[in-house]
Backbone bond lengths (Angstrom), bond angles and torsions (degrees), N, CA, C in turn:
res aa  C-N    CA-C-N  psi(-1)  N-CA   C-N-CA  omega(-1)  CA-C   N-CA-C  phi
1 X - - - 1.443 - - 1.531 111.98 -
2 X 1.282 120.36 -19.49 1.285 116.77 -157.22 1.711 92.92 -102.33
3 X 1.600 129.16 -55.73 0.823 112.87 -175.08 1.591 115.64 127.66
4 X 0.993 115.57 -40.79 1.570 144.19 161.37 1.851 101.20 -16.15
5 X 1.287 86.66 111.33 1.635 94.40 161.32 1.110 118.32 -31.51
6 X 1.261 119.76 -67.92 1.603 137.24 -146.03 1.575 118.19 -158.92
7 X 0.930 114.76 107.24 1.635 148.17 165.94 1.350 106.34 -25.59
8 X 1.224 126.49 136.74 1.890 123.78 165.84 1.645 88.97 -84.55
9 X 1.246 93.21 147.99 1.375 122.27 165.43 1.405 124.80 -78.10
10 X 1.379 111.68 112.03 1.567 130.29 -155.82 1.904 102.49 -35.59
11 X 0.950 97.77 -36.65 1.359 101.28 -174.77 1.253 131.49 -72.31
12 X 1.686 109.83 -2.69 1.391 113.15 177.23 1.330 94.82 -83.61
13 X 1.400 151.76 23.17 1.473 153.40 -175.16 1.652 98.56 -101.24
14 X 1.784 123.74 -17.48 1.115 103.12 -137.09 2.077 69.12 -125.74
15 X 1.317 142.17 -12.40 1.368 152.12 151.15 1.411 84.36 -60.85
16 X 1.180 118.67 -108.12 2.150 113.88 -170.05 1.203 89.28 -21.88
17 X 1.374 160.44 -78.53 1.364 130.82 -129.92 1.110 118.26 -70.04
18 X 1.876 100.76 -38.67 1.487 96.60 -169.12 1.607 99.69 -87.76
19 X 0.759 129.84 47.30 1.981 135.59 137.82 1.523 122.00 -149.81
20 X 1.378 110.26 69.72 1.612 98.01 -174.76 1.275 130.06 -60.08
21 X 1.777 113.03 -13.97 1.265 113.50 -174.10 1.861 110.17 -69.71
22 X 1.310 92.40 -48.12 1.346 91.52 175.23 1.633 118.28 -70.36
23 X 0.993 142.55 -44.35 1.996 147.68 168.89 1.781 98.42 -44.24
24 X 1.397 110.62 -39.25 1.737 112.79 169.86 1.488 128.60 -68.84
25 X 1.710 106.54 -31.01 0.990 110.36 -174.36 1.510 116.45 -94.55
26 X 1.322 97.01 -8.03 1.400 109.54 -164.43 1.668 95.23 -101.60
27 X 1.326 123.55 -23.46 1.476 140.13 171.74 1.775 111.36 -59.11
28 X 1.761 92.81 -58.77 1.388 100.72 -173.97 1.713 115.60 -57.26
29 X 1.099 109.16 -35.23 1.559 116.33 162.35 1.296 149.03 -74.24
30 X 1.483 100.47 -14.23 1.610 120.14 131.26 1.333 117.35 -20.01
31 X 2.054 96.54 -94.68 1.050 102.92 -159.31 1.670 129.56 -70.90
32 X 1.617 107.59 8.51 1.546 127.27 163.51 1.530 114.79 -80.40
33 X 1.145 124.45 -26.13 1.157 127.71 175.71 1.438 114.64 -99.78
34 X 1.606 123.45 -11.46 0.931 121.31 162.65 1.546 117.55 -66.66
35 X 1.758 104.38 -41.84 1.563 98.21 174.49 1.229 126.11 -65.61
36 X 1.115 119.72 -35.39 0.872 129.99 162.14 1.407 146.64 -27.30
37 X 1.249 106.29 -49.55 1.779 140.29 177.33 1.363 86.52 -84.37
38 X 1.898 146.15 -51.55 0.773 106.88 -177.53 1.707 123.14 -90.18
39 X 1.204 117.56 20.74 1.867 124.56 -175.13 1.817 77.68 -103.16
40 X 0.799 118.55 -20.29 1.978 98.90 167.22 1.186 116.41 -78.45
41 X 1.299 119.47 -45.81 1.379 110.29 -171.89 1.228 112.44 -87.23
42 X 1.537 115.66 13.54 1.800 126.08 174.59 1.181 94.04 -75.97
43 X 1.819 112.89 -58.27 1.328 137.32 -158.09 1.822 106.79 -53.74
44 X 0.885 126.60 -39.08 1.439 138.18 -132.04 1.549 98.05 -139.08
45 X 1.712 116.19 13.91 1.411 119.09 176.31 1.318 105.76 -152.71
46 X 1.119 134.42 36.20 1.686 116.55 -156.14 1.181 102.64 -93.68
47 X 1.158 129.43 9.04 1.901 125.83 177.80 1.752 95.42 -83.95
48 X 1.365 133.21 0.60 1.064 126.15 169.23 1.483 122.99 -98.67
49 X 1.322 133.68 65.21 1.320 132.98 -161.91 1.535 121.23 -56.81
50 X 1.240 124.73 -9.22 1.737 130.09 172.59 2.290 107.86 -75.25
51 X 2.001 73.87 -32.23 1.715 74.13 -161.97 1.429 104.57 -74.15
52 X 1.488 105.11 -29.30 1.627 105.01 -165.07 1.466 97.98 -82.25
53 X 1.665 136.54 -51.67 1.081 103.18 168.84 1.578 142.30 -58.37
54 X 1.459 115.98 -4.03 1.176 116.47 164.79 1.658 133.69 -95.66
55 X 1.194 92.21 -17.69 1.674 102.14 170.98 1.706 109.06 -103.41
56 X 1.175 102.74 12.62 2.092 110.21 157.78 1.185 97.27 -110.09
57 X 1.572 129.13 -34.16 1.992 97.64 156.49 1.291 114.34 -52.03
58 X 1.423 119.79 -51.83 1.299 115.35 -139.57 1.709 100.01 -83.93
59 X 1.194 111.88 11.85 1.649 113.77 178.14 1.334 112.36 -108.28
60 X 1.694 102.52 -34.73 1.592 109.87 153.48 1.584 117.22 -27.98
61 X 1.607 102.00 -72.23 1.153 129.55 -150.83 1.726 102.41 -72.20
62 X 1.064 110.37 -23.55 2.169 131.38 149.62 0.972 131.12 -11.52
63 X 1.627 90.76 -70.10 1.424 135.80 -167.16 1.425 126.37 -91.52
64 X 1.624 80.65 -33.43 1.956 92.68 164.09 1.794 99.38 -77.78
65 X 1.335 120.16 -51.69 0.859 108.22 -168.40 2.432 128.77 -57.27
66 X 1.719 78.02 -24.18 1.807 88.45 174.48 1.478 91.76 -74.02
67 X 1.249 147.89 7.33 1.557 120.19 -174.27 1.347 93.37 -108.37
68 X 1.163 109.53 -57.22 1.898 96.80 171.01 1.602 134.71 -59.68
69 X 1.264 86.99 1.21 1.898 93.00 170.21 1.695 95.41 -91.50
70 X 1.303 107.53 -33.62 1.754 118.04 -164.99 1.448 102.15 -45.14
71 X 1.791 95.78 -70.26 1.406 146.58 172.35 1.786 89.65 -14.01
72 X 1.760 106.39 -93.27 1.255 127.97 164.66 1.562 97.49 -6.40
73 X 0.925 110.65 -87.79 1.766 133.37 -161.02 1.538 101.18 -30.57
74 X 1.365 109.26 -36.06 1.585 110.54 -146.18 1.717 76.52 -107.62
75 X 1.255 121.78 -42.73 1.498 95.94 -157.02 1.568 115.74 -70.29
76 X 1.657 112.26 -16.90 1.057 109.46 170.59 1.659 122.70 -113.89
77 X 1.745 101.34 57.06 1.486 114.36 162.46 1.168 112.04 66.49
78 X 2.155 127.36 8.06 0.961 83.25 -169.72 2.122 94.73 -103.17
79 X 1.816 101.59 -135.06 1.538 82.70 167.95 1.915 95.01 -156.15
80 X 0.999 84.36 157.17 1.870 101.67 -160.30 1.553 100.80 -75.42
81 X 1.689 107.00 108.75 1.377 105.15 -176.14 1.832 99.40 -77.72
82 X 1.404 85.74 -173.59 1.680 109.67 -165.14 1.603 87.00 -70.50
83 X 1.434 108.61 164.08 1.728 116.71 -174.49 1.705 92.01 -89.00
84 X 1.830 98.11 139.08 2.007 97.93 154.06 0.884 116.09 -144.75
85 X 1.365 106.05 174.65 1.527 113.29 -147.30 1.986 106.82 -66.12
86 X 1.353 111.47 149.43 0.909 126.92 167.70 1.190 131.54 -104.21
87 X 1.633 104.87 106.66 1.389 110.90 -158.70 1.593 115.76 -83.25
88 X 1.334 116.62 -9.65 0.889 117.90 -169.34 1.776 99.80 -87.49
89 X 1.246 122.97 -60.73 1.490 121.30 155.73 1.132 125.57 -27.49
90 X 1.402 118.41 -48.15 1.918 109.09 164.69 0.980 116.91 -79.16
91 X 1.159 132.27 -7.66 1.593 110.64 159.76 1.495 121.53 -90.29
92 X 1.386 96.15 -0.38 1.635 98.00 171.82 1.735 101.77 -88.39
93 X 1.276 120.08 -61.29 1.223 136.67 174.52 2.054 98.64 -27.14
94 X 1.099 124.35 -23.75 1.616 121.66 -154.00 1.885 88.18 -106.16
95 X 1.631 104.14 -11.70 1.946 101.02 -166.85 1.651 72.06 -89.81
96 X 1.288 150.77 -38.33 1.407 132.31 168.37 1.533 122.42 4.51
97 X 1.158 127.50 90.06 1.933 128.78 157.37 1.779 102.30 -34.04
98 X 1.397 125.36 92.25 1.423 121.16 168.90 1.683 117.08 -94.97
99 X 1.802 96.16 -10.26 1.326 87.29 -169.54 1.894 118.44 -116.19
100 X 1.563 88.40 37.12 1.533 86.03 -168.03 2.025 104.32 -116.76
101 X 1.297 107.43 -141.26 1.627 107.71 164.18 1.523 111.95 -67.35
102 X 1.839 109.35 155.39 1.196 92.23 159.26 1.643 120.22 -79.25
103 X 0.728 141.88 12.43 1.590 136.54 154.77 1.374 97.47 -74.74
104 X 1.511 138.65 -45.98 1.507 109.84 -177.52 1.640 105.66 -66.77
105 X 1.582 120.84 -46.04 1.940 104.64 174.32 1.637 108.42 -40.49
106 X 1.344 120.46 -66.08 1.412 120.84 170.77 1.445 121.07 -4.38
107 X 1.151 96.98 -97.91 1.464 121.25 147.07 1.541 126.79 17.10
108 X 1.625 93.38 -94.76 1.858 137.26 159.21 1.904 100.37 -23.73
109 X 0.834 89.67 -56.08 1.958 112.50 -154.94 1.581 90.51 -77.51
110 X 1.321 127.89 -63.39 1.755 101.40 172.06 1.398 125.09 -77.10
111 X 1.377 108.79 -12.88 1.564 97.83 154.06 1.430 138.28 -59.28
112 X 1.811 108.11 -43.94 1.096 135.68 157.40 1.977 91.23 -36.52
113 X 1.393 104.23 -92.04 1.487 109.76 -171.91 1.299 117.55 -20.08
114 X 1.813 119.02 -53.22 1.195 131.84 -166.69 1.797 103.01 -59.69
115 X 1.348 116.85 -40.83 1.325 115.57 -154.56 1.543 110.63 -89.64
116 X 1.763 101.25 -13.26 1.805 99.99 162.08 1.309 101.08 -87.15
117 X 1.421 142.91 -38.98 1.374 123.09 164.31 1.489 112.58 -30.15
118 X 1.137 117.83 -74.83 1.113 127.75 -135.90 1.594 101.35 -79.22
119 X 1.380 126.94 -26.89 1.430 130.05 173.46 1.648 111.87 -63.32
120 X 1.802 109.13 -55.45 1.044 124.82 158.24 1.427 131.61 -30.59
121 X 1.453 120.66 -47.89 1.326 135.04 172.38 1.389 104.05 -51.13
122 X 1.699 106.12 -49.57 1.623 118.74 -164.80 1.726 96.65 -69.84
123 X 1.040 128.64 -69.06 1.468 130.70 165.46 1.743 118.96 -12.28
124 X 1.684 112.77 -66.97 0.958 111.34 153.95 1.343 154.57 -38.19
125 X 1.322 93.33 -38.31 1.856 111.04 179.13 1.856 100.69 -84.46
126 X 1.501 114.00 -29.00 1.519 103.77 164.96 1.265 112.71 -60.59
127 X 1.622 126.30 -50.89 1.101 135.16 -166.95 2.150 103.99 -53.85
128 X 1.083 95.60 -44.16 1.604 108.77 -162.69 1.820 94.63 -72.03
129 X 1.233 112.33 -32.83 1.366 92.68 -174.97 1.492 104.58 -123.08
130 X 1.547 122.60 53.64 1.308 100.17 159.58 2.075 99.07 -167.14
131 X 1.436 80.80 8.87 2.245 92.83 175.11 1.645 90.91 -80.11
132 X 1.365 93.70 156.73 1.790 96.29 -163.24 1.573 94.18 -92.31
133 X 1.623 113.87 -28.30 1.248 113.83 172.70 1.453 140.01 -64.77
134 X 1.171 132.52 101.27 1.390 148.87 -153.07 1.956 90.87 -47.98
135 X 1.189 104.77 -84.70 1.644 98.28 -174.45 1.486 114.88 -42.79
136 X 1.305 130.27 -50.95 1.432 104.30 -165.79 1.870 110.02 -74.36
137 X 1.648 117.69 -13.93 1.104 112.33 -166.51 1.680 88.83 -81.67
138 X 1.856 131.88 -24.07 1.516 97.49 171.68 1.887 111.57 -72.34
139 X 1.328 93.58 -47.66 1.977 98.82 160.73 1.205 111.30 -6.13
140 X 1.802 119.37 -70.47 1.218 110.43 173.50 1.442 136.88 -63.46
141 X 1.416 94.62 -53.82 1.322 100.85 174.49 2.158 126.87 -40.60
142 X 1.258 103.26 -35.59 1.395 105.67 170.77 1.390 114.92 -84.07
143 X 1.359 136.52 -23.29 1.188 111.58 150.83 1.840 117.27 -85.11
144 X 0.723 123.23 -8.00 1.427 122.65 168.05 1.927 96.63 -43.57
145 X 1.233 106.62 -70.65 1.667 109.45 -174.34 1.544 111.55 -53.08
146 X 1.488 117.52 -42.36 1.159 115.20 178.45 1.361 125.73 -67.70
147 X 1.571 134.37 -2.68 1.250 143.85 178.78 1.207 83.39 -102.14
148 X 1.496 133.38 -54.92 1.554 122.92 -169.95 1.771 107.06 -24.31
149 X 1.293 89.49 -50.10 1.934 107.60 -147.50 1.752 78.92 -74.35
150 X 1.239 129.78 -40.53 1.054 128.64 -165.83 2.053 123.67 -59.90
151 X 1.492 88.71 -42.50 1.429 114.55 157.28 1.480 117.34 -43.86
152 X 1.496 127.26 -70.26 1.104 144.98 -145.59 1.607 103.08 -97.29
153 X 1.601 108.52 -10.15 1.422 116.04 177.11 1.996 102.47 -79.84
154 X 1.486 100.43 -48.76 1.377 97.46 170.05 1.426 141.31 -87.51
155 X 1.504 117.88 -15.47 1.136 119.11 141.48 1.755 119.44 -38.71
156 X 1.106 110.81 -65.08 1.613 123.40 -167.88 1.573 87.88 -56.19
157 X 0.988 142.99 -70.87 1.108 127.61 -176.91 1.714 144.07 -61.06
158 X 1.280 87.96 -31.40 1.721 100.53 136.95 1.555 124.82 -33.25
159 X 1.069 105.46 -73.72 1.958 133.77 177.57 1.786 90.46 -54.53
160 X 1.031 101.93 -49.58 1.934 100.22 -177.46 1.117 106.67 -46.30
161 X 1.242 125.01 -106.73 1.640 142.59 144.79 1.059 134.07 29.66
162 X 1.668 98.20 -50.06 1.646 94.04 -161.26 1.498 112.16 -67.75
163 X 1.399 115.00 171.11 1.411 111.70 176.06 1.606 98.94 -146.43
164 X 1.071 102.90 -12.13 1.867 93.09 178.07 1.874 100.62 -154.75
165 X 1.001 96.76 14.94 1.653 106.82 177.85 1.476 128.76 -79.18
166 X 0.934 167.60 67.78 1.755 138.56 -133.98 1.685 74.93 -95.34
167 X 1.610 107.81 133.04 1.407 126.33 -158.11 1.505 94.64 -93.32
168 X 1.734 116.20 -49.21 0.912 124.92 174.39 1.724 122.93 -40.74
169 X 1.523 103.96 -75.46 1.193 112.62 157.91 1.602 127.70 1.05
170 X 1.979 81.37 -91.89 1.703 102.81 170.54 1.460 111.79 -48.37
171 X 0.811 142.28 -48.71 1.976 153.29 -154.77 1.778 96.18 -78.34
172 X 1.615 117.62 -20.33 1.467 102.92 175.25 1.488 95.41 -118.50
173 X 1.615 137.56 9.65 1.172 105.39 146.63 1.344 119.25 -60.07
174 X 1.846 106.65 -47.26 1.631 115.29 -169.91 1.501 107.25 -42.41
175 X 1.282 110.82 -36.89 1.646 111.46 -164.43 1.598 116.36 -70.16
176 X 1.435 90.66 -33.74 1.772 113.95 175.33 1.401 100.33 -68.97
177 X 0.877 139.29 -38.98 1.076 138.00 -168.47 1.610 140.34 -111.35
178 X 1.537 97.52 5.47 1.316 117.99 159.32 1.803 116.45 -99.22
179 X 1.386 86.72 -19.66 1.667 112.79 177.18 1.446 102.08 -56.54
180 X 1.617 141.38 -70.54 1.179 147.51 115.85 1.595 96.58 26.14
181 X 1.848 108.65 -103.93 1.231 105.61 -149.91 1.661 129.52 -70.23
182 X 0.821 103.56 -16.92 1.415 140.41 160.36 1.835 91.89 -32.21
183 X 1.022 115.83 -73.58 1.850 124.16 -163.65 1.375 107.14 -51.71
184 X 1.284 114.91 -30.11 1.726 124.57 154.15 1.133 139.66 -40.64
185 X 1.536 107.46 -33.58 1.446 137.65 169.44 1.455 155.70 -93.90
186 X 1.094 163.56 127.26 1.178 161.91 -157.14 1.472 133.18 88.17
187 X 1.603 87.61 56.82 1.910 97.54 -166.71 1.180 69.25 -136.42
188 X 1.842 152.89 40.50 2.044 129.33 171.94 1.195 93.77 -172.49
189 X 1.712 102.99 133.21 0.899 119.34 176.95 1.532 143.49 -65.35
190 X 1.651 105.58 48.21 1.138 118.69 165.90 1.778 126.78 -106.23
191 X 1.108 107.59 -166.32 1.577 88.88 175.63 1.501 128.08 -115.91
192 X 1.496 109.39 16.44 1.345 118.45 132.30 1.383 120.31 -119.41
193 X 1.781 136.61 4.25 1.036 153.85 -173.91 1.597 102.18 -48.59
C-alpha cells in the first residue's frame, strides 16, 4: 500500500530493542517534529480550510502522540535525551522542489510529509511485529495505523491542490528516491536511523 522501494530488515527491531532509551527518545522527537511540519503548513496555507482543519487534528494527534512516548520513557525508568539531528529527514528535506511555483513547494512539503508517514508507518509495523515485548509491539502496532491515516491524509491533499504538479509523477520520483536513500539506513537505533 505504501509503495516503498524497500522494506527494513526485520532485524533492525532487534538493534531498537536492545536500546530502548534511545529508539524512545529518538521516537519522542518524531512525533514533535511531526507536529510541527504540520502547524507550518497550517501556517503558510490557511486559505485552505479542509487542510487546516485537518492537519490541526493531525498535530493534535502529534502531540498526543509525544506524551505517550514521554509517558513510555518515564514509566520504564528511562530519561528523554536531548533531540539530534535527523539525517535521514535532511536529506529528504534537500529532494524539496525550491526552485519552482509556490504550489510546486506546497506540493513538495506534503509529499515530503507523506513519505515520513509512510516510511514511519513501515518502521512501526516492524517494530509491532517482531519486539519481543508484548506492550510496546501493541504500542507500535497502533500507531503504525495512525501514521497510515497520516500518510494518505497528505498524499490526498497533495492530489487536491495541485495546480501545475503531476502529483503522481512527483510522488514516484519521491519513492525512487527514497528507495536509494533508504540503503543508507537501518543499522541505529533511531526511527529512521
Amino acid at each position: 500500500m505504501l509503495g516503498l522501494k524497500l522494506l527494513t530488515d526485520p532485524r533492525w527491531a532487534n538493534i531498537a530493542e536492545n536500546n530502548l532509551q534511545e529508539i524512545l527518545s529518538d521516537h519522542a522527537w518524531c512525533e514533535q517534529k511531526a507536529a510541527s511540519n504540520a502547524i507550518m503548513l497550517i501556517t503558510q496555507n490557511p486559505e485552505y480550510e479542509d487542510l487546516v482543519h485537518e492537519l490541526t487534528a493531525i498535530a493534535i494527534e502529534e502531540m498526543q502522540h509525544f506524551q505517550m512516548v514521554i509517558d513510555l520513557i518515564k514509566e520504564r525508568g528511562y530519561t528523554l535525551e536531548r533531540e539530534r539531528k535527523d539525517d535521514y529527514v535532511g536529506r529528504l528535506l534537500k529532494f524539496n522542489k525550491k526552485d519552482g511555483s509556490r504550489n510546486m513547494a506546497f506540493i513538495d512539503r506534503l509529499l515530503f510529509a507523506a513519505m515520513i508517514e509512510a516510511r514511519s508507518c513501515e518502521r512501526f509495523r516492524v517494530l509491532s511485529q517482531n519486539l519481543k515485548d508484548e506492550s510496546l509491539s501493541k504500542f507500535y502496532y497502533d500507531l503504525m495505523v495512525s501514521e497510515a491515516n497520516h500518510y494518505t491524509t497528505f498524499l490526498n491533499f497533495a492530489k487536491k491542490y495541485s495546480t501545475d504538479v503531476d502529483v503522481d509523477k512527483r510522488w514516484k520520483e519521491w519513492l525512487d528516491f527514497e528507495g536509494e536513500l533508504i540503503q543508507s539506513y537501518g543499522t541505529k537505533e533511531t526511527v529512521h536511523g
